[in-house]
C-alpha positions as CSV (number, residue, x, y, z in Angstrom):
1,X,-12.7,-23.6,-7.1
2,X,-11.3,-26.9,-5.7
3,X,-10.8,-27.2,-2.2
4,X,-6.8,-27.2,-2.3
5,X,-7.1,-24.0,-3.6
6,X,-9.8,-22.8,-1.4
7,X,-6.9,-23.7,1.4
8,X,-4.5,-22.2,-0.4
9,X,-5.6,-19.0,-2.8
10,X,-2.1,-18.0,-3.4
11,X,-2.6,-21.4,-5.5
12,X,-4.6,-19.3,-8.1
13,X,-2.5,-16.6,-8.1
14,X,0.5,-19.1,-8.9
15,X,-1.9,-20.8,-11.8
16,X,-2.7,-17.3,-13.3
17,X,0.7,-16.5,-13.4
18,X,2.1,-20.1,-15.3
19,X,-0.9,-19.2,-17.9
20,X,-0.5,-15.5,-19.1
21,X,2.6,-13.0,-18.8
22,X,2.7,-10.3,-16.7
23,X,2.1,-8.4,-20.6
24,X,-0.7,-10.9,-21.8
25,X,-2.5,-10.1,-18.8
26,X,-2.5,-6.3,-18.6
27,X,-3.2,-6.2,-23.1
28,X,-6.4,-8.9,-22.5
29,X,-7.4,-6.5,-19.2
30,X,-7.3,-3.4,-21.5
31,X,-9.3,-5.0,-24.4
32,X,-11.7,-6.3,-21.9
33,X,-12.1,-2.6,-20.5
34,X,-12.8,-1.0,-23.5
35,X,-15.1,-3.4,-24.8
36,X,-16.9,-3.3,-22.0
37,X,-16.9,0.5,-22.0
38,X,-17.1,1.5,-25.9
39,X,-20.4,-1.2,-25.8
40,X,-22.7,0.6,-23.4
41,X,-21.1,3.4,-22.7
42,X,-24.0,6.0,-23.7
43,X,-26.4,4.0,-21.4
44,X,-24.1,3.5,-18.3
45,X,-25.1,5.7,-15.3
46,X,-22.0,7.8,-13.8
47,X,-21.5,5.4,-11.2
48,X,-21.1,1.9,-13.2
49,X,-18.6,3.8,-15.4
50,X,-16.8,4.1,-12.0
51,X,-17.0,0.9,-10.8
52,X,-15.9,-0.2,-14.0
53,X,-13.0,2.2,-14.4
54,X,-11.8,1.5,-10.7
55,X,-12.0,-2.4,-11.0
56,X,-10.1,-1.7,-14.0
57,X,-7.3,-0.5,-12.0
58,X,-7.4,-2.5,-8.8
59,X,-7.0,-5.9,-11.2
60,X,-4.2,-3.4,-13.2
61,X,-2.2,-3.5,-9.6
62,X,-2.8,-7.1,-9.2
63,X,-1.2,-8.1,-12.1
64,X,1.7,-5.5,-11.2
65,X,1.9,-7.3,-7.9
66,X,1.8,-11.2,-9.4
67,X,5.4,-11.6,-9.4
68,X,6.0,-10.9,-6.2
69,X,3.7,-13.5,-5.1
């Protein structure tokens, strides 16, 4: 992370946004999620499946939120 955009996160945000659509985003979030889940699932313990499952959907609502930034 550069310093600029240590000042200034919204910079990254901003930079996310000119590289991938809104669409891009949420299709390369999904394949990463169900790699990540179909891989290890059967050794995952209850609780990483949850952690996985709800940073899944907190970085689902930050790309619903991008434009608005």
């Amino acid at each position: 992370m550069t310093n600029q955009q240590k000042e200034n996160p919204n910079l990254i945000l901003k930079e996310l946004v000119q590289d991938y659509t809104q669409s891009e985003m949420k299709e390369i979030l999904w394949m990463w999620y169900k790699s990540a889940v179909n891989a290890e699932y059967a050794t995952l313990e209850r609780e990483e499946k949850q952690l996985i499952s709800s940073l899944f959907e907190r970085l689902n609502q930050v790309i619903e939120v991008l434009p608005l930034v």
